[in-house]
Structure formats: structure tokens, C-alpha cells
C-alpha positions as a Markdown table, in Angstrom:
| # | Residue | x | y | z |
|---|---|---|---|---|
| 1 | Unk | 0.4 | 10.0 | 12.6 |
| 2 | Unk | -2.3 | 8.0 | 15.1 |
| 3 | Unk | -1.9 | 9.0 | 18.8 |
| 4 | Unk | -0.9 | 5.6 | 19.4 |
| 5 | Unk | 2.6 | 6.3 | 18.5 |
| 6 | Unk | 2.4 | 10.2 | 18.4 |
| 7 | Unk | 5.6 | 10.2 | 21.2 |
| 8 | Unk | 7.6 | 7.2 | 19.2 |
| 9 | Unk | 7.2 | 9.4 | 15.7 |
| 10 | Unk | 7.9 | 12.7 | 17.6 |
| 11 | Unk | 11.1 | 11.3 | 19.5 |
| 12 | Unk | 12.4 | 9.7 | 15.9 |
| 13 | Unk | 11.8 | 12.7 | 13.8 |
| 14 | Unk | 13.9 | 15.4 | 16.2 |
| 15 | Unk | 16.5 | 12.2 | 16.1 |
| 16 | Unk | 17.0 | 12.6 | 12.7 |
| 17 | Unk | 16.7 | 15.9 | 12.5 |
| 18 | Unk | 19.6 | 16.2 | 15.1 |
| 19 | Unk | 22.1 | 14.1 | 12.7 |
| 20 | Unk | 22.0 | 11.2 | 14.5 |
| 21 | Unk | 21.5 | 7.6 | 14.1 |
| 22 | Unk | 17.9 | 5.5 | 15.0 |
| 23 | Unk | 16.5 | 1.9 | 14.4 |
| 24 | Unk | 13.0 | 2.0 | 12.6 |
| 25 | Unk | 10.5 | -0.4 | 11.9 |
| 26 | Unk | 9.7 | -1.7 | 8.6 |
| 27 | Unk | 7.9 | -4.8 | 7.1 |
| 28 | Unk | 10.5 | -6.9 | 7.6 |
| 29 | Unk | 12.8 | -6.1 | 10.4 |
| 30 | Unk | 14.2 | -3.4 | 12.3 |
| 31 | Unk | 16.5 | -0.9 | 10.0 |
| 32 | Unk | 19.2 | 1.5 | 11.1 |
| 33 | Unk | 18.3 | 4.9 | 10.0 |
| 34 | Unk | 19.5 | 8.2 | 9.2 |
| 35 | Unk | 19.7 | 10.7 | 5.9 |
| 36 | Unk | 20.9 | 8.9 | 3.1 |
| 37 | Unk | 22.1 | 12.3 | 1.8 |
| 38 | Unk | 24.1 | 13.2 | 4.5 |
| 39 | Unk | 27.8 | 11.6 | 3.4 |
| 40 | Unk | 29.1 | 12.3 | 7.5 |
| 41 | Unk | 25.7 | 10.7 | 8.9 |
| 42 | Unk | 26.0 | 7.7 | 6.3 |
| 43 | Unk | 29.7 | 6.9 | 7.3 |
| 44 | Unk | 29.2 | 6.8 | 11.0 |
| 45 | Unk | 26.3 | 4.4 | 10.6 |
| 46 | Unk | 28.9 | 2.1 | 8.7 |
| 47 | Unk | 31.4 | 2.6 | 11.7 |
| 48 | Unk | 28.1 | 1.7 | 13.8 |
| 49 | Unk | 27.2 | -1.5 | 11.6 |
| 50 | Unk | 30.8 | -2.2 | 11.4 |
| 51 | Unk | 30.4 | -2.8 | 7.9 |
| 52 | Unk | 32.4 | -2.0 | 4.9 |
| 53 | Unk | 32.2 | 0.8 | 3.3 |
| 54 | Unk | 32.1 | -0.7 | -0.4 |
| 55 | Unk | 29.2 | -2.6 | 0.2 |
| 56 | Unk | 26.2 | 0.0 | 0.1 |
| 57 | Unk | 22.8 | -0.3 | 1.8 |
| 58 | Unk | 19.7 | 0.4 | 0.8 |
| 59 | Unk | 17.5 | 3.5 | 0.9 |
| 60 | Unk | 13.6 | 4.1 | 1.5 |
| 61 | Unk | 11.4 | 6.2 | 0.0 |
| 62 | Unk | 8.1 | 7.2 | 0.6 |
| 63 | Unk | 6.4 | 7.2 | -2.6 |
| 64 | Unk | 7.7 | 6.1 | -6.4 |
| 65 | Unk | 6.7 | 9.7 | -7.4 |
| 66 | Unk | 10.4 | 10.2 | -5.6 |
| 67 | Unk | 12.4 | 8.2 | -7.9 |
| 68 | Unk | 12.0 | 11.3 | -10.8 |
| 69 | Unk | 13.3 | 13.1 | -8.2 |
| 70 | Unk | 16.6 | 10.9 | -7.9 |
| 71 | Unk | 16.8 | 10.8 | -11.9 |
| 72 | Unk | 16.0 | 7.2 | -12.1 |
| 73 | Unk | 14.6 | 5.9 | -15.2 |
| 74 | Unk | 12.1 | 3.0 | -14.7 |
| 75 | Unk | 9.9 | 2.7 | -17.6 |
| 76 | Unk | 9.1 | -0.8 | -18.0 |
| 77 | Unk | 8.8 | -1.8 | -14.1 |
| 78 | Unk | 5.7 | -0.1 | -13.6 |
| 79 | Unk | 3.9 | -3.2 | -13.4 |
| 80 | Unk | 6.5 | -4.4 | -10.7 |
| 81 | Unk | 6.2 | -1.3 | -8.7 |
| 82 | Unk | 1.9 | -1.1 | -8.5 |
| 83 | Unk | 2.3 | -5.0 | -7.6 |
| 84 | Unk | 4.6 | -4.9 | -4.5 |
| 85 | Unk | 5.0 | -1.0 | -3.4 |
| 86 | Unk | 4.9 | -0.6 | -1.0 |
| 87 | Unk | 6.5 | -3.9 | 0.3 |
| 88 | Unk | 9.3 | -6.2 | 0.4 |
| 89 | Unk | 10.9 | -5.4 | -2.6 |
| 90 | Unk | 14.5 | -3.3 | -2.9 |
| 91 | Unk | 14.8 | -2.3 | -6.9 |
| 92 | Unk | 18.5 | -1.9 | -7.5 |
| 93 | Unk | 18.5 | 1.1 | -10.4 |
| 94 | Unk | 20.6 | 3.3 | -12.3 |
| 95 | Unk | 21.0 | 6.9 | -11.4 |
| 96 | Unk | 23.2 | 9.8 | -11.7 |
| 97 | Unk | 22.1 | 11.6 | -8.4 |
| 98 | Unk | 24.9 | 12.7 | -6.2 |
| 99 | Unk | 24.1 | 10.2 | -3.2 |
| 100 | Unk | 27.1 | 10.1 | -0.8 |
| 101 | Unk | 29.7 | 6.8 | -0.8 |
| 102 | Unk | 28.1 | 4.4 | 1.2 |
| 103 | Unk | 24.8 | 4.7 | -0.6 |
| 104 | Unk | 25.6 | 4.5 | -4.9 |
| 105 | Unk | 28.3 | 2.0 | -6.1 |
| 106 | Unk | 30.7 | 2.7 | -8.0 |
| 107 | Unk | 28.6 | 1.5 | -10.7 |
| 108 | Unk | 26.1 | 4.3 | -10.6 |
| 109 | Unk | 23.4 | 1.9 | -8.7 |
| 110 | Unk | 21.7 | 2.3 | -5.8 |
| 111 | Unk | 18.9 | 0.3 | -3.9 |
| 112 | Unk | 15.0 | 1.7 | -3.2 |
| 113 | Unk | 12.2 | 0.8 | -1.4 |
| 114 | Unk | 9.0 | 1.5 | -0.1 |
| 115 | Unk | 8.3 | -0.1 | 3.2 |
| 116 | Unk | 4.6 | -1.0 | 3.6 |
| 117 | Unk | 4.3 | 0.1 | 7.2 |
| 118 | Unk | 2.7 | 3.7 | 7.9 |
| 119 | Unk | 4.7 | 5.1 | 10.8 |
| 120 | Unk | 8.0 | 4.7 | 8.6 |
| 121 | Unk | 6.3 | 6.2 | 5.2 |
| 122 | Unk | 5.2 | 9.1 | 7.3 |
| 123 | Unk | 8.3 | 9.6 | 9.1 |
| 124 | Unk | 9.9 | 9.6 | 5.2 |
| 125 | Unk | 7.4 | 12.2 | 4.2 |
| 126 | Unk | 7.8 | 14.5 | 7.1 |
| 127 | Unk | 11.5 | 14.7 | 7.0 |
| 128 | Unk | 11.4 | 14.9 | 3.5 |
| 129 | Unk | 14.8 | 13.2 | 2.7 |
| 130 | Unk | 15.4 | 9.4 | 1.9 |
| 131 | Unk | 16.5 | 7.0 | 4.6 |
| 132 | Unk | 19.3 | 4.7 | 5.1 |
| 133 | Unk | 17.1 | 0.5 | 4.9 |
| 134 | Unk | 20.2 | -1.7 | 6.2 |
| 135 | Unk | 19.3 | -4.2 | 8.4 |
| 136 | Unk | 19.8 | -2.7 | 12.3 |
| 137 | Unk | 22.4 | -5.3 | 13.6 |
| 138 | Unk | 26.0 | -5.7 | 13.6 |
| 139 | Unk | 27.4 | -7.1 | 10.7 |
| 140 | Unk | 27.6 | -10.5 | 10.6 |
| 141 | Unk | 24.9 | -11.0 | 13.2 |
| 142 | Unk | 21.0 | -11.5 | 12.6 |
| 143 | Unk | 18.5 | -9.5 | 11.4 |
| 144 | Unk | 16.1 | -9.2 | 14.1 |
| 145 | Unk | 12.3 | -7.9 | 14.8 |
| 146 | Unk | 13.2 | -8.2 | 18.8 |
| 147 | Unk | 14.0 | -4.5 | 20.2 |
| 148 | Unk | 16.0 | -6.2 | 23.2 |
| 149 | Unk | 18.1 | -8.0 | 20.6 |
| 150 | Unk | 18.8 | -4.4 | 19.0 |
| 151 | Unk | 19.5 | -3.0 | 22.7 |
| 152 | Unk | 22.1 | -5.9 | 23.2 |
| 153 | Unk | 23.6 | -5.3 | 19.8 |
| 154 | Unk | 23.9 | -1.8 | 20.2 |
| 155 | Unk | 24.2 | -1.4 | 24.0 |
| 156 | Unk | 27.8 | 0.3 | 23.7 |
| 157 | Unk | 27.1 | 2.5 | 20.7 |
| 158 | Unk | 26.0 | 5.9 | 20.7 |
| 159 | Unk | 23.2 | 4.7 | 18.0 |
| 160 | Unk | 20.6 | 8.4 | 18.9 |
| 161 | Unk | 17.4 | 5.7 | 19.2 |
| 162 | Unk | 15.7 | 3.0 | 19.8 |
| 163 | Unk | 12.1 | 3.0 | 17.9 |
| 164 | Unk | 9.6 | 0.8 | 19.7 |
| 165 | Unk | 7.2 | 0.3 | 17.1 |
| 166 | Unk | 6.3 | -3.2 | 16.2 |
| 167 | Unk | 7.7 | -4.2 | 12.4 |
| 168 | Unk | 5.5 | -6.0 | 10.2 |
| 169 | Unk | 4.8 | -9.9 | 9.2 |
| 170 | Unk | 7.0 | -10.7 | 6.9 |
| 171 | Unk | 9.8 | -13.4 | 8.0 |
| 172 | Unk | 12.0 | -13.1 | 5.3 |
| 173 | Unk | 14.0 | -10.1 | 4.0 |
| 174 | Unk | 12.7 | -8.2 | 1.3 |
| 175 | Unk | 13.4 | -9.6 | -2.5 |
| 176 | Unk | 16.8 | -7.2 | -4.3 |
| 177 | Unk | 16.4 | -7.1 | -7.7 |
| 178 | Unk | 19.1 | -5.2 | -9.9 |
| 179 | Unk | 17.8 | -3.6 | -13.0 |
| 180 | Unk | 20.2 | -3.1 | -15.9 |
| 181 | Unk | 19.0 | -2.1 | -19.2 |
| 182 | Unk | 16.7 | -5.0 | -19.9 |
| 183 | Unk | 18.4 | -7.1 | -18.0 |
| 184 | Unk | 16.9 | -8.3 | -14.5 |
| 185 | Unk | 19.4 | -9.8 | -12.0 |
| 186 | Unk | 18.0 | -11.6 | -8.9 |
| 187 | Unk | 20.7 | -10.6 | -5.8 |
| 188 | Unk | 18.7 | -11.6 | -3.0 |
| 189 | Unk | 15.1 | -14.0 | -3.2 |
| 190 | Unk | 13.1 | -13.1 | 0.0 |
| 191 | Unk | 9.8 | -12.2 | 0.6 |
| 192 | Unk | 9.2 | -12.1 | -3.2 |
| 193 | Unk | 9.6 | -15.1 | -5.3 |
| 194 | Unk | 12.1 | -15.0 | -8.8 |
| 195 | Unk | 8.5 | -16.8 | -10.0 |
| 196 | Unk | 6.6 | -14.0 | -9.0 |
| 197 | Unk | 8.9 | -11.2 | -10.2 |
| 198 | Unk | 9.0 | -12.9 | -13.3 |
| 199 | Unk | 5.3 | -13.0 | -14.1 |
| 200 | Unk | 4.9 | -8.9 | -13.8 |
| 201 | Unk | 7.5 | -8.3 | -15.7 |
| 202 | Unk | 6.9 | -10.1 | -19.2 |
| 203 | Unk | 8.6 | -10.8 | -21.7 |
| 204 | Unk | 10.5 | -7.4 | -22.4 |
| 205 | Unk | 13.2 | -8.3 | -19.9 |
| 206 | Unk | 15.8 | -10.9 | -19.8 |
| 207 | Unk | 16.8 | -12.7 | -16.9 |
| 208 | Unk | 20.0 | -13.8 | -15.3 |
């Protein structure tokens, strides 16, 4: 990590590694993080989000080498993943790792991505677990890239911190795309186009 943000990544890392809730920067907009492993952790950031518990988030992942690790099978999206990871792009997949409630539906899904901004791939590296990507706000309110917005939303809270790292470019949330079998669902059209997505996936899938 640069000694730009040496202190930010420092005061973030000993967050998480305390079991407590931060906000993070990604490409997109400020995320509420914490270990997507941790079942106790992930449940108190839905209390935080006020957000129902049956509709998961997301997590990121430093690398694609980690989805083996998370037994998820993703031969075929290759060509997807080299294209746009790290960036905007949450791939919905299959996989029978024990992830806590909160994180895998009931389906056996769960969302990954790979944010393309450095300080949050390192901090993913260095902690060595997967973090919770949902969108830091309130339910119901806007996503945001503004840190006093996330100080007013979460001025009452006992969220552990506040990362002041500046989030990337993008203006529009990153794409979801739900993978099932060979069958490619669009849930969310964002940063990504359904064009785009399209085009580096061929004609071996079948869209919905």
C-alpha cells in the first residue's frame, strides 16, 4: 500500500480485524464492509443497513484465483472475467461453500466481484477473507460516493469506520449478472451494457 493512504488502510485493516463494520471505497460507490464469513458480523451489518435479511449482498474478492477456493464452477465465463475484472461487474454463481445467511440464497447463489480500485484489493488480500460489497447507505436511500452523505446516514450507528479514500469514476452501479447452467440472467444493467455482456460470451449461453 502507497504512503498516501498508509494510515486510511492501517485504521481499516485493525477495523475489520476487530469484528466491526467500515465503509470502503470501490469503483462505483462507497460499500459497507465487514467478513462475509463471519454469520454474527454479516447480521449486524443488515441491522445497520436496515435491510432484510432475505435479500443478500454481494461479496468482493481479490483475485478470480479465489472463486476455486469458494467451489465455484465457471468454465465458460472466462472470457467475461479477463474483460471486466477487475471492474463493475457482480457474477451471481453457484456454489456449495458454507457462506453465512445474509450472503448465499437459499438457492445456493451468491454474488462476486472484483473491484478495480487498489486500496480495496489490497485490503482483500491482506485480511485474507472475502468482504461484504452492499452499497453503504440505508436502505431505501442513495448510493453515494460523498463521505459526508455516509457520515449523515450513519451518524447514529455504531458502523467501526469511515474510509476516506476517494471511490472511482464510474456513475453507475456495477452490472449483476446471474449465471445458471447456460443460462445468463441480466438482474441489474449498470456500468456494463446487456450488449456488451453479450458479445464476450458467445453463443454457448442463452439469454433471458
Amino acid at each position: 500500500m502507497t504512503y498516501k493512504y498508509k494510515k486510511e488502510f492501517n485504521e481499516a485493516l485493525s477495523t475489520l480485524l476487530a469484528d466491526k463494520i467500515i465503509t470502503i471505497p470501490t469503483d462505483t460507490y462507497y460499500g459497507l464492509a465487514c467478513n462475509a464469513l463471519d454469520e454474527k458480523i454479516v447480521h449486524k451489518l443488515f441491522k445497520l443497513k436496515k435491510r432484510d435479511i432475505n435479500k443478500p449482498v454481494p461479496v468482493l474478492i481479490s483475485d478470480e484465483n479465489q472463486l476455486d477456493k469458494f467451489n465455484v464452477d465457471y468454465n465458460g465465463l472466462e472470457n467475461l472475467i479477463n474483460c471486466f475484472w477487475p471492474g463493475p461487474l457482480t457474477l451471481v454463481l453457484k456454489t456449495n461453500y458454507n457462506f453465512p445467511e445474509g450472503v448465499i440464497k437459499n438457492d445456493g447463489y451468491v454474488g462476486f466481484r472484483i473491484p478495480d480500485l487498489d486500496f480495496t484489493r489490497e485490503l482483500i488480500r491482506t485480511i485474507n477473507k472475502p468482504l461484504t460489497g452492499t452499497s453503504a447507505n440505508i436502505s431505501g436511500l442513495p448510493e453515494t460516493k460523498d463521505v459526508s452523505v455516509i457520515h449523515n446516514y450513519f451518524k447514529k450507528s455504531n458502523l467501526g469506520k469511515i474510509t476516506d479514500i476517494s471511490c472511482g469514476n464510474k456513475i453507475l452501479p456495477s452490472t449483476v449478472v446471474k449465471v445458471d447452467g447456460d443460462l445468463i440472467k441480466l438482474l441489474r444493467e449498470g456500468s456494463i451494457s446487456k450488449t456488451l455482456i453479450e458479445s464476450k460470451l458467445g453463443e454457448n449461453f442463452r439469454y433471458e
